[in-house]
Each structure stands twice: as structure tokens, then as C-alpha cells.
C-alpha positions in Angstrom: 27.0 -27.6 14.8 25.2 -24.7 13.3 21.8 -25.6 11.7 21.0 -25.4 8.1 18.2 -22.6 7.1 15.9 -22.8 4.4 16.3 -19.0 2.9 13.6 -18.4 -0.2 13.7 -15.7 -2.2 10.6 -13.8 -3.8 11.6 -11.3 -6.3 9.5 -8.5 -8.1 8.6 -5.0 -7.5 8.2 -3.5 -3.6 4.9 -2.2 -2.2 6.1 0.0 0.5 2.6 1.4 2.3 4.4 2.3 5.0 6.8 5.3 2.9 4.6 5.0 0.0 7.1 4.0 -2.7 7.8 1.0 -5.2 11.1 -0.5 -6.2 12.3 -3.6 -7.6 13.9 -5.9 -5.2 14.4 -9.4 -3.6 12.3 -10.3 -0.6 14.1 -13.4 1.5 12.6 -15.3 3.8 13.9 -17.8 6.7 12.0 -19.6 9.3 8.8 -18.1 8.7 9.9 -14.1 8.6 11.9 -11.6 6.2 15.3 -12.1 6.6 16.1 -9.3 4.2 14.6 -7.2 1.1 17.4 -6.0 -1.2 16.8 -3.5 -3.9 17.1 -4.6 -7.5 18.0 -3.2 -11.0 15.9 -6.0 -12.6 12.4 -4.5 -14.0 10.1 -7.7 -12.5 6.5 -7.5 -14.1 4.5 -8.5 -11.2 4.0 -6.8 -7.3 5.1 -7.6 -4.0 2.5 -6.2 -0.9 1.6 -7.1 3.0 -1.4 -9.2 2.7 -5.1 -7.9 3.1 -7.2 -7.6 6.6 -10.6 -7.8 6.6 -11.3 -5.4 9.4 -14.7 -6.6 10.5 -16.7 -9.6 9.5 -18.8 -12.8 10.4 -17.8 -15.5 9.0 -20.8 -17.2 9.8 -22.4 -15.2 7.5 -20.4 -16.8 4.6 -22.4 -20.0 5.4 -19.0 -21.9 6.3 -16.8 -23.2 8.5 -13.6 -20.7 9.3 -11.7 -23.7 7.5 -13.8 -23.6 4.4 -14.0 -20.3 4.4 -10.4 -19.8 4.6 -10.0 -21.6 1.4 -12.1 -19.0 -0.3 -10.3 -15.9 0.7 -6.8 -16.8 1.0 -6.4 -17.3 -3.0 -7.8 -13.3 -3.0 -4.9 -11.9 -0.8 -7.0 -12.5 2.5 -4.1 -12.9 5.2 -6.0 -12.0 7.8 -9.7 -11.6 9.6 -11.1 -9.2 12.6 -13.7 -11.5 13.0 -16.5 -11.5 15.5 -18.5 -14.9 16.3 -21.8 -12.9 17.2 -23.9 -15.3 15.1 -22.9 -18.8 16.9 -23.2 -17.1 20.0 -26.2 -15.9 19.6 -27.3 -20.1 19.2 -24.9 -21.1 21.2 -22.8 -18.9 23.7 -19.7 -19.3 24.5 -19.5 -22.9 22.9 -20.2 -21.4 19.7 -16.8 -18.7 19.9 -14.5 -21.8 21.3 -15.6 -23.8 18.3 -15.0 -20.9 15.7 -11.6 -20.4 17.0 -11.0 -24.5 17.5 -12.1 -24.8 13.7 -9.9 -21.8 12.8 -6.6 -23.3 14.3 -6.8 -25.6 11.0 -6.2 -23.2 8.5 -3.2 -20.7 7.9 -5.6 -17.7 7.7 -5.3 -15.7 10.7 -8.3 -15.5 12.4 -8.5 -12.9 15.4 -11.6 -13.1 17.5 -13.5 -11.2 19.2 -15.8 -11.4 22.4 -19.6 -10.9 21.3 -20.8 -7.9 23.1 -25.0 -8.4 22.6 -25.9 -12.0 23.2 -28.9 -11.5 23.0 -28.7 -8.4 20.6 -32.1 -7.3 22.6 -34.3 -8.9 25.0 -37.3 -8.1 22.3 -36.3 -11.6 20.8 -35.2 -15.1 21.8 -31.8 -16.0 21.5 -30.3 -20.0 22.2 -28.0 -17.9 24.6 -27.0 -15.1 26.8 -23.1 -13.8 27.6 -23.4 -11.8 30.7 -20.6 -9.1 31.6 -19.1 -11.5 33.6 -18.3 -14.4 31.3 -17.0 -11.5 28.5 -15.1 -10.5 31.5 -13.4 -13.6 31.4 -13.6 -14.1 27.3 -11.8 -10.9 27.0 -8.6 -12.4 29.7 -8.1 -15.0 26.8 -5.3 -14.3 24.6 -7.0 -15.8 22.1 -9.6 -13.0 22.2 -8.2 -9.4 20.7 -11.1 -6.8 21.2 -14.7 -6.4 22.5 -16.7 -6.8 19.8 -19.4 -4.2 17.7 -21.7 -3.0 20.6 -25.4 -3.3 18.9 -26.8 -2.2 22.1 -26.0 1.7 22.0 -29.1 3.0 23.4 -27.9 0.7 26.6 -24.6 2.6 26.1 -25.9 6.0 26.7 -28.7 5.2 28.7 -25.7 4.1 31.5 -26.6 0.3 31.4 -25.2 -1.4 34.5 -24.6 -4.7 32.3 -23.1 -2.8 28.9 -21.2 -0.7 31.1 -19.7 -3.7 32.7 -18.7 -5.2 29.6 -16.8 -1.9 28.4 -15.2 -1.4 31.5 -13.8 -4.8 31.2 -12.3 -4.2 27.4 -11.0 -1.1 29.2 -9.5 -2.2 31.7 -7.4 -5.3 29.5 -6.7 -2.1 26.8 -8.3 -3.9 24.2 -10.2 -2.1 21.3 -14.2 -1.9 21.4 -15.7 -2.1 18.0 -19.3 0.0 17.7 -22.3 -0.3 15.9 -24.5 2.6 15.8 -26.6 3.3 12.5 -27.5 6.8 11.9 -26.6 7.8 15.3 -25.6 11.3 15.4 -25.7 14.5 17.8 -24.9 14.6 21.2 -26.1 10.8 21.6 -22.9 9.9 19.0 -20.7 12.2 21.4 -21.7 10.0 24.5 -21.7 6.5 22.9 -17.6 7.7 21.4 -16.4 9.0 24.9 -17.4 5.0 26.1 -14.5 4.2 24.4 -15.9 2.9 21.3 -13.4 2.9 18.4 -14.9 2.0 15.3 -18.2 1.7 13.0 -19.1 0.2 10.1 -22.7 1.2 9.9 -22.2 4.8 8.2 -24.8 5.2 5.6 -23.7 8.9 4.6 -20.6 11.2 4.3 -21.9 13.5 6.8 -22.8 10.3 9.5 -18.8 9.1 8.8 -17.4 12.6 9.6 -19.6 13.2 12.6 -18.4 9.6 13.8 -14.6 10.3 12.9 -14.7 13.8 14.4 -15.6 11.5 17.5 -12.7 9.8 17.7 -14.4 6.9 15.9 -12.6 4.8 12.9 -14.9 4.0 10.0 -14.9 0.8 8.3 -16.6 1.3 5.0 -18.3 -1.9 4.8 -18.7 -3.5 1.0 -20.6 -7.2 1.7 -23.6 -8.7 0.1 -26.0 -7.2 1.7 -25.0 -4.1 2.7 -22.6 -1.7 0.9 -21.6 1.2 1.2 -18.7 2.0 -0.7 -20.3 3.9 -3.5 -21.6 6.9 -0.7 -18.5 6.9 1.5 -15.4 6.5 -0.8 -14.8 10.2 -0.9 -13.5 9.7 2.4 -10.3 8.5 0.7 -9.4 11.9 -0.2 -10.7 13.8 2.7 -10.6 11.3 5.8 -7.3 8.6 4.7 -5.8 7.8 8.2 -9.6 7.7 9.9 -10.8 4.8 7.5 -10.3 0.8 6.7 -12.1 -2.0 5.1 -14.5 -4.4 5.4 -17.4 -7.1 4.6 -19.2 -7.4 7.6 -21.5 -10.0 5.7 -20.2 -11.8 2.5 -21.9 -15.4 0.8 -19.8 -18.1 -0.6 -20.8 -16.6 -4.4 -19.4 -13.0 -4.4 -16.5 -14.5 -2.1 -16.1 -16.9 -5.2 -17.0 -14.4 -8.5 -16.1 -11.1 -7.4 -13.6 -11.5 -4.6 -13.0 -10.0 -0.5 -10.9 -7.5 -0.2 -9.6 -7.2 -2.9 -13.0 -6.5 -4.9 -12.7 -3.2 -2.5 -9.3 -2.5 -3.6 -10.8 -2.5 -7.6 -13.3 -0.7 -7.1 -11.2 2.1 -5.6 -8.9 1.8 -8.3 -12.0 2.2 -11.0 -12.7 5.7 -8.9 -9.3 7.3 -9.0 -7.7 6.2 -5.5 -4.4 6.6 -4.7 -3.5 2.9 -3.9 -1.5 3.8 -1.2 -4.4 5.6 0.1 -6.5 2.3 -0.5 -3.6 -0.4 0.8 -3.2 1.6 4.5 -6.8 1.4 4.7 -7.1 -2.3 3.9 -3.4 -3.4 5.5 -1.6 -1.1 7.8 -4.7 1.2 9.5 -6.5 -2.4 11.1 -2.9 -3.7 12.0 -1.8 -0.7 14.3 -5.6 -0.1 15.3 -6.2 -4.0 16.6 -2.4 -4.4 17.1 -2.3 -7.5 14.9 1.2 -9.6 14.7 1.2 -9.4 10.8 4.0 -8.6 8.6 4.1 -5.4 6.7 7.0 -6.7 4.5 9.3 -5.2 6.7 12.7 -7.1 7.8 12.2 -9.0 11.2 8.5 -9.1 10.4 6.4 -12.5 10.1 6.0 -13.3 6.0 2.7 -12.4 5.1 2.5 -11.0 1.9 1.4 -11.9 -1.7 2.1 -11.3 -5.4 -0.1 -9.7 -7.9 -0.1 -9.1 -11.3 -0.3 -5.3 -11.4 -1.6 -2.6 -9.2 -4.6 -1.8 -12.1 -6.5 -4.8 -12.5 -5.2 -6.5 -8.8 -5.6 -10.2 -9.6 -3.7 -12.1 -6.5 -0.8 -15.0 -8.5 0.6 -15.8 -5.2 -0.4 -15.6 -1.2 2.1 -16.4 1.7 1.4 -16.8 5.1 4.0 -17.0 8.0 6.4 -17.8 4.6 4.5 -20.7 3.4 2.6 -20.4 -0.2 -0.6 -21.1 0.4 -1.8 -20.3 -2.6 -0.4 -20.2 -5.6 -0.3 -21.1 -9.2 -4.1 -21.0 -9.2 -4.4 -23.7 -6.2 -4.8 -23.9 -2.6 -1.7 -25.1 -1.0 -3.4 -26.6 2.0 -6.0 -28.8 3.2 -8.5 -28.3 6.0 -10.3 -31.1 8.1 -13.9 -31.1 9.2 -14.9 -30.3 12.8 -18.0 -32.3 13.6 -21.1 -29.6 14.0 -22.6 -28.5 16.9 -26.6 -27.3 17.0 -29.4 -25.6 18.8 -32.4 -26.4 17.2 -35.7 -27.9 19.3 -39.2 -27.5 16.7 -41.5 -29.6 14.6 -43.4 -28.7 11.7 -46.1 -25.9 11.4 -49.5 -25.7 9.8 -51.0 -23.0 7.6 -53.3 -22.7 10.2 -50.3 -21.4 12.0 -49.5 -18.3 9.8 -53.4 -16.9 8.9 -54.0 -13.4 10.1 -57.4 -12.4 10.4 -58.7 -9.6 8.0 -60.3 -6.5 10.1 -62.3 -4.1 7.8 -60.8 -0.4 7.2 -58.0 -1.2 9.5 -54.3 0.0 7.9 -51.8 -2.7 8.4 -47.8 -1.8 9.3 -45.8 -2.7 6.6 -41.7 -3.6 6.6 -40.2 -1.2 3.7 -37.0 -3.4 2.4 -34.6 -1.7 0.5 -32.2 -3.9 -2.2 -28.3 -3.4 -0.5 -29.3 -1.6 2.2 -29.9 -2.9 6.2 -32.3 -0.2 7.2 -36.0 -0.2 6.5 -38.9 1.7 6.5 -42.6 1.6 7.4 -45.5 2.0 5.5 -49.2 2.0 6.3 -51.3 -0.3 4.1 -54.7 -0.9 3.3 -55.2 -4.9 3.1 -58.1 -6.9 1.3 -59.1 -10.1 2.9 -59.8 -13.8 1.5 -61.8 -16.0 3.1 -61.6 -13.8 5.8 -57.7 -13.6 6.1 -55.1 -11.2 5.0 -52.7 -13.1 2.8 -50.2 -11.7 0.4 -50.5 -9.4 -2.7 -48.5 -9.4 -5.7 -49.9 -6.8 -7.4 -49.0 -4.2 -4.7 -45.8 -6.5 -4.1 -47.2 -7.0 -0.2 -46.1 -9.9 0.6 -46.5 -11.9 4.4 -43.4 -12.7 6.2 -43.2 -14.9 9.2 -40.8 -15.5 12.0 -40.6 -18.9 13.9 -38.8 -19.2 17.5 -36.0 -22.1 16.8 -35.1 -23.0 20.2 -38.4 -24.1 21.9 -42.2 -24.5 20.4 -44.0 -21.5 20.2 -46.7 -19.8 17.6 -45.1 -17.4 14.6 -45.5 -14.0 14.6 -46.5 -12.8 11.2 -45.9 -9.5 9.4 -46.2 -7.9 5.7 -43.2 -6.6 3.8 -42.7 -4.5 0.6 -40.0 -4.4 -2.2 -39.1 -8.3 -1.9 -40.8 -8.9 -5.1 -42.0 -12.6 -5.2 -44.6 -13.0 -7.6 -44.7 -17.1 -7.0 -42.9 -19.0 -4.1 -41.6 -18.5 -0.9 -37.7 -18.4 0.4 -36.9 -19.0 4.1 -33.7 -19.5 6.3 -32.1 -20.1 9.4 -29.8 -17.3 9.4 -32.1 -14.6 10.5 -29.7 -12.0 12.4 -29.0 -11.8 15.3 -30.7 -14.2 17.6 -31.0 -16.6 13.9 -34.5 -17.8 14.6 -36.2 -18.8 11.1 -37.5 -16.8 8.7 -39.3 -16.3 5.2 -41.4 -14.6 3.1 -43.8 -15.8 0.1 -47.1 -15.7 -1.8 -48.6 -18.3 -0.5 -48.9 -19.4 2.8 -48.9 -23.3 1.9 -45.3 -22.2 0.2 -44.4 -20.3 3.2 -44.8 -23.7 5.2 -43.3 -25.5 3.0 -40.1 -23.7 2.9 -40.4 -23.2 6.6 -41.0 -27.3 7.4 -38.4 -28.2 5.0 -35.5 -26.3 6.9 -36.9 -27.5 10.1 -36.7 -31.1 8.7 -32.8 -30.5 8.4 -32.4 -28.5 11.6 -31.2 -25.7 9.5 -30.8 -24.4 6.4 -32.2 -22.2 3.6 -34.7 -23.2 1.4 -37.2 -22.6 -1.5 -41.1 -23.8 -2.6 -43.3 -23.8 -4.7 -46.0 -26.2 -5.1 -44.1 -29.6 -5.5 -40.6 -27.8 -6.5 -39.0 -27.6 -2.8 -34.6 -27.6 -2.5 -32.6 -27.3 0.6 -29.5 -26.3 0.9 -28.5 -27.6 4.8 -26.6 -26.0 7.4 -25.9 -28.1 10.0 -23.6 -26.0 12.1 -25.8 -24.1 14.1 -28.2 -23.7 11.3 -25.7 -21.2 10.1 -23.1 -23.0 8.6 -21.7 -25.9 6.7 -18.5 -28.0 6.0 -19.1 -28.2 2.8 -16.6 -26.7 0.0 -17.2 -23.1 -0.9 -17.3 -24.1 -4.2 -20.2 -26.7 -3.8 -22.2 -24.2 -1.3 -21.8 -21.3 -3.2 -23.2 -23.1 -6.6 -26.2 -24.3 -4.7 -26.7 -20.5 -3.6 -26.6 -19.2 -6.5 -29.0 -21.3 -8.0 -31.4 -20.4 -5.2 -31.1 -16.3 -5.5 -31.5 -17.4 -9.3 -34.9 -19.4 -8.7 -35.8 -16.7 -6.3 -35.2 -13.9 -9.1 -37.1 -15.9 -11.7 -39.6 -15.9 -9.1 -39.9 -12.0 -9.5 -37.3 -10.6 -6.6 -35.2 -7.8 -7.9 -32.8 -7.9 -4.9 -29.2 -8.9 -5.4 -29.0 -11.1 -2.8 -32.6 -11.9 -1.8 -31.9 -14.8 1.0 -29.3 -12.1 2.6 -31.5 -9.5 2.6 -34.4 -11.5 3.9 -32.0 -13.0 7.1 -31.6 -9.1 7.9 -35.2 -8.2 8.4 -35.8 -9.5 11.8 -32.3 -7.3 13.1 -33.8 -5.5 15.5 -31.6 -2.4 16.4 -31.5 -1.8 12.8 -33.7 0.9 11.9 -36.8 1.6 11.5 -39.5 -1.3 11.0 -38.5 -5.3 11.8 -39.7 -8.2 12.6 -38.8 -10.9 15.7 -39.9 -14.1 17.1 -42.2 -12.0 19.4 -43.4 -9.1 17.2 -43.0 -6.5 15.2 -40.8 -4.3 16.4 -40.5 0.1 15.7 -36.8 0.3 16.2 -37.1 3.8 16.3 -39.3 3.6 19.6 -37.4 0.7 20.4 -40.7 -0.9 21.5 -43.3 -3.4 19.8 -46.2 -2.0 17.6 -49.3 -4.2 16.6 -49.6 -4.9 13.1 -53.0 -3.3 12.5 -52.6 0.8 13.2 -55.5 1.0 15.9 
């Protein structure tokens, strides 16, 4: 006896991105693929695409779970993540990518993983652990694992590395992509670091560093995140580069995820510049499909259902979102539910002292000063001319110098202290636990009894970010890793917000002031930063005293 099928039927106007063309027509769907698409005389109102990919992205940087952060994306059209776990492993290792993709199996967003290339991101910082070539090795035999992920380390990469060269090899030899990372790398350096066989970049900072990267062989992912963005300088690329281009976030918080949207706040803000949507759809759809050889649909027949319905191709609000043929979203509500994984952690301090944060005041000596810019990952430096009090160089307002201070999560040991410029605090202090890439803490204040304060009150929690001033001290915990919670997107990205607020009233012009503060100890991003064991020229790729001797 032949089996019943369930057949549904979606109906409204085609998106064909692969032959660029829209018609009316009925989309069916059996057993979790398209069964047919017939054409239709009807005029339906509202529009029928492949879902969206987000090309490249942490989603530890969202603060949650891949199950709560599922439940924040899918309702925007999200389908589908390239997603590297470079965060947890940094805390944890492997541990950290099994539980990623173990939390991940509970929600219908597809979630492809890759294997974290640089863990440690350098040896100039302590990590909670190290993958050697030979466990990505074996990561990257795992069918659960689709591509070796951004490789940080590109000095190792033309420099002939035994240990990074072991680690591509091994992506090559399995014929599975090898995603780059390589800020304002140009010249003859660029030229050896592409002919590795490294396929994509989502650092470009300028038109002319995306060509040079492109003309290389290399696929650019203009990044559009919280922190960093880059649309705005490389969206011309739409009309010279199309097929050498897709999208991403790289780094997004619960808030814009919730307000402005994933990818499908890129897709607007092509639209509001003139793209072609086609132009814009193959970058965020079809170009990381073929490049990562995803199984997604592309609302072709045969192919698995993922697609969703949107109003119209102007204003791109998502109505509907299907996933192997199941509505996940739709109506304005999730269609699913997620558990809660129990968290896992690598977090081994007690509480600091002011004592432990004073730097001693040297007469007519210059101080090195960190240069943060607001939506922007690279920094400068500065030489500064510090006054002392009490015989200590503390922070000033006035010049909007303010100290910063690192603390080593993962075993007792004393802070390294620094001075930075353009965070804009003129009362407080803000700290975290997500403090890329090794995510040892981190803040920045006016005070140093603030500093400790927010400092003490993360490490009270084993993780988190946090805010003081005086007696006015809030936490928001992340007790995954100290990167992430379970909590709903809704309820973390409320308590967020009202955190960049208080740090705003505080004085900081910065967008996102907690994101940009977690990027200042990245230490292969140029040129001055800060780690659990210095401060570090990135540009020498060597240490450098905080006083100019």
C-alpha cells in the first residue's frame, strides 16, 4: 500500500537568483523538499526566496547559546550559518566546538562549523587552550566539520610555519575551504598568504585592499556586525566585483540582532544604495552555498525547502521562514522551542585590589597610548604626556585617557595595565569576559576603585559583563564559558542595551562600547593592543613597554 504524503503548497511571486527573474507561481512541498514550482497567472502581493547565509560569524559573540540564538535570526530569514567556534575554543578546546555543535542540533537553523585554526590566536597571550595541527587534523575528518576556519595567524602563513602549514595541508588534503583573516595585508605578502590556499576575507577595510585580495583569488565577505562594519566603504564592489563577494556579521549582539535585523539588515541597506537585488541575494544566498558546498535549497525542484516569504523586495520585512519545509517562523512567532544545555566553564581567579592596577608615575616620560576608533577593529598609537597623583598615573577625562586593564582568567596572575583614547568615560568603568580571542577579562574606567569593582563583580559570577560606579554595580552573567548565556535573546539583549545606555550616559560615544572594548586586547589586529602579558605593537608583532624609553 502506497503511503499517503503530506504535499503544502506556498504560493506568491518567484525569486529566481539563479536566472535572475520573478514570476508568480506555486511552490509545493513533500517530505521536507520541493516537489514542484508551477507558474501562475495570479498577481500574489508577497515574495518567495532561498533563505539567507550568514557567511562568517561567531555566535559566541551574540552572547548566546546556538539555540537561543537561533531564535533570533530565523524570524529575519536566517536559514543558515558559516559559523566558526574560535571563541569557546579559545576557553576551552575542542570541548568548547563539540558543545557548540551538540547545542546546535536543537534548533532547525543550520549551523555548519568550522575547525578553529589559531587556538591560541598568538602565543603573546594566555588562552584556557591550545588545538595543535594534529587534533584539527582529525576535527577537519568529521563530517560535522565543513572548512578550516579564518587563519588569524598569517605572518605564520608566510613565514612557512611548520604548525600552520600543517593545519592547511590537512584542509587541503580533505578539499575543504580555508577561510582567511588578514587586515590590511597587501603586496607580495597577500600574494603568498592566497597561493596557501586561503579562500576568503572578511577584514577588507578599503576598496583597493578587496580588489588586491580578489585579484588573489580570494572571496570577500563584506562584514556588517556591531563592531565592525564595513559596508559603507566596500559596497561599490556590487557593481564592479558581484561573483567575488558575500555577506556577513562576523560579530553581532543580541540588540541589533533584535532591532535592526542579520542579514537581512545588509540586504536593506543595499537596497537604500541602488543594488540590484539580484546582485545582493547571490551574494547573501547562492555565492556561500557553491563556495562552502552547503546542502541548502535554492528553491529549485528536488532541493531541501528552505526558503521564506517577504513582504516586498523594497522594504524586505521576512512574514514567513521554512526550514527543511517546516514553518519555523511565521505569523510573527517562533514555531519551535529550544532546550537548555547545561554550561560548561574555564574560569580559576579571585578578586583583585586597587593596589593591583596603580602604575607608577615617571617624570617627562611619554606613555603608549591605545587609539580606539568607534566601528572600527584597528587601532592606533599615540604618545602621551601623563600627570601623576599621589605618585601614580591614573586616568584623565579631560584628555579622554583613560586606564584599561587586562586580567588572566585561567590561573592567578598580576594585570597588565595600559591607557587608551576615544572610549569616552567621563564616570564609571565597564568590563567583560569576552575579550577576543583568548577572552581573558577586560575593562576600562576613571577610576581605579570602579575599575575593580566592575572587574571583581564579573569574577564573582565566573563571567560576564559588567558596570560601576561608586555603589551603582549590574551584571549581566555569562555562564557559558564566560561568553555566553541560555538566556532568551530577548531578556539578554534588554539587559545590554541598558548597559551600552548607562555606559553612554556615562560619556562614551561608541555604538557599541562593551563590543568595542572586548576587541582591544585582539592581538593580530593592528596596530596598538593590549593582552594578559603586555602591551603588544602588532605591527612589530612584539611587546613594547608602556613608558617610551
Amino acid at each position: 500500500m502506497e503511503l499517503l504524503r503530506y504535499i503544502m503548497e506556498i504560493k506568491g511571486k518567484i525569486v529566481d537568483i539563479i536566472n535572475s527573474k520573478i514570476y508568480s507561481g506555486i511552490v509545493s512541498i513533500a517530505n521536507g523538499k520541493i516537489e514542484s514550482i508551477r507558474e501562475s497567472k495570479k498577481d500574489y502581493k508577497v515574495y518567495i526566496l532561498p533563505g539567507l547565509v550568514d557567511s562568517h560569524i561567531h555566535i559566541e559573540s551574540s552572547m548566546l547559546t546556538p539555540t537561543q540564538f537561533s531564535k533570533l535570526v530565523v524570524p529575519r530569514g536566517t536559514v543558515a550559518v558559516v559559523t566558526d567556534p574560535h571563541e569557546i575554543a579559545n576557553v576551552m578546546g575542542v570541548k568548547g566546538v563539540d558543545y557548540m555543535i551538540e547545542d546546535a542540533e536543537h534548533t532547525p537553523l543550520k549551523c555548519f562549523f568550522g575547525a578553529p585554526s589559531c587556538v591560541p590566536a598568538t602565543s603573546f597571550e594566555t588562552s584556557g587552550a591550545i588545538i595543535d595541527s594534529i587534533e584539527i587534523a582529525d576535527l577537519l575528518k568529521r563530517e560535522d566539520i565543513w572548512f578550516l576556519s579564518e587563519m588569524m595567524n598569517f605572518p605564520g602563513v608566510i613565514k612557512n610555519d611548520t604548525e600552520v602549514g600543517s593545519k592547511i595541508n590537512a584542509a587541503q588534503r580533505l578539499e575543504k575551504r580555508i577561510d582567511g583573516h588578514a587586515p590590511g595585508l597587501m603586496g607580495d605578502s597577500l600574494k603568498k598568504y592566497a597561493s596557501a590556499g586561503i579562500s576568503t576575507d572578511h577584514e577588507c577595510m578599503t576598496i583597493q585592499e578587496a580588489i588586491d585580495k580578489i585579484n588573489c583569488g580570494i572571496t570577500v565577505q563584506i562584514r556588517e556586525g556591531s563592531a565592525a562594519k564595513n559596508f559603507e566603504q566596500l559596497w561599490p564592489l556590487f557593481n564592479t566585483n558581484p561573483d567575488d563577494i558575500m555577506l556577513c556579521t562576523d560579530d553581532s549582539h543580541p540588540d541589533e540582532l533584535l532591532n535592526k535585523g542579520h542579514i537581512d539588515k545588509i540586504i536593506r541597506l543595499g537596497l537604500s544604495k541602488g543594488i540590484d537585488i539580484f546582485k545582493l541575494l547571490r551574494a547573501a544566498i547562492l555565492k556561500p552555498i557553491i563556495h562552502y558546498n552547503l546542502p541548502l535549497g535554492l528553491l529549485r525542484v528536488g532541493d531541501p525547502a528552505d526558503f521564506i516569504v517577504v513582504d516586498n523586495l523594497e522594504n524586505f520585512n521576512v512574514q514567513e521562514t521554512y526550514i527543511n519545509g517546516k514553518c519555523v517562523f511565521g505569523g510573527g512567532e517562533l514555531r519551535f522551542e529550544v532546550p537548555v544545555s547545561p554550561p560548561i566553564n574555564n574560569f580559576n581567579i579571585s578578586a583583585i585590589a586597587i593596589d593591583d592596577i596603580q602604575v607608577k608615575y615617571k617624570a617627562d616620560k611619554d606613555i603608549r597610548v591605545i587609539e580606539a576608533a568607534d566601528g572600527d577593529l584597528v587601532t592606533k598609537k599615540l604618545m602621551y604626556s601623563p600627570s601623576g597623583t599621589n605618585g601614580f598615573v591614573v586616568s584623565n577625562t579631560k584628555d579622554d585617557i583613560l586606564k584599561i586593564v587586562v586580567l588572566n582568567r585561567y590561573r592567578q596572575a598580576p594585570p597588565v595595565v595600559g591607557f587608551i583614547k576615544n572610549i569616552g568615560l567621563k564616570k564609571g568603568a565597564i568590563a567583560c569576559s569576552v575579550a577576543h580571542d583568548s577572552h581573558n577579562l577586560i575593562a576600562v574606567g576613571v577610576s581605579d576603585a570602579d575599575i575593580v569593582k566592575a572587574l571583581n563583580e564579573i569574577i564573582s559570577y565566573k563571567g560576564g559583563i559588567s558596570y560601576a560606579q561608586n555603589t551603582e554595580i549590574e551584571c549581566l552573567p555569562l555562564e557559558v564559558a564566560g561568553l555566553m548565556t541560555s538566556k532568551s535573546g530577548q531578556e539578554v539583549a534588554k539587559l545590554y542595551q541598558r548597559m551600552n545606555d548607562k555606559a553612554q550616559e556615562w560619556g562614551s560615544p561608541l555604538q557599541a562600547p562593551f563590543m568595542t572594548l572586548s576587541f582591544m586586547s585582539l592581538l593580530v589586529i593592528p596596530q596598538l593592543k593590549i593582552g594578559d602579558k603586555g602591551l603588544f605593537d602588532v605591527s612589530t608583532f612584539s611587546f613594547t613597554n608602556l613608558y617610551v624609553e
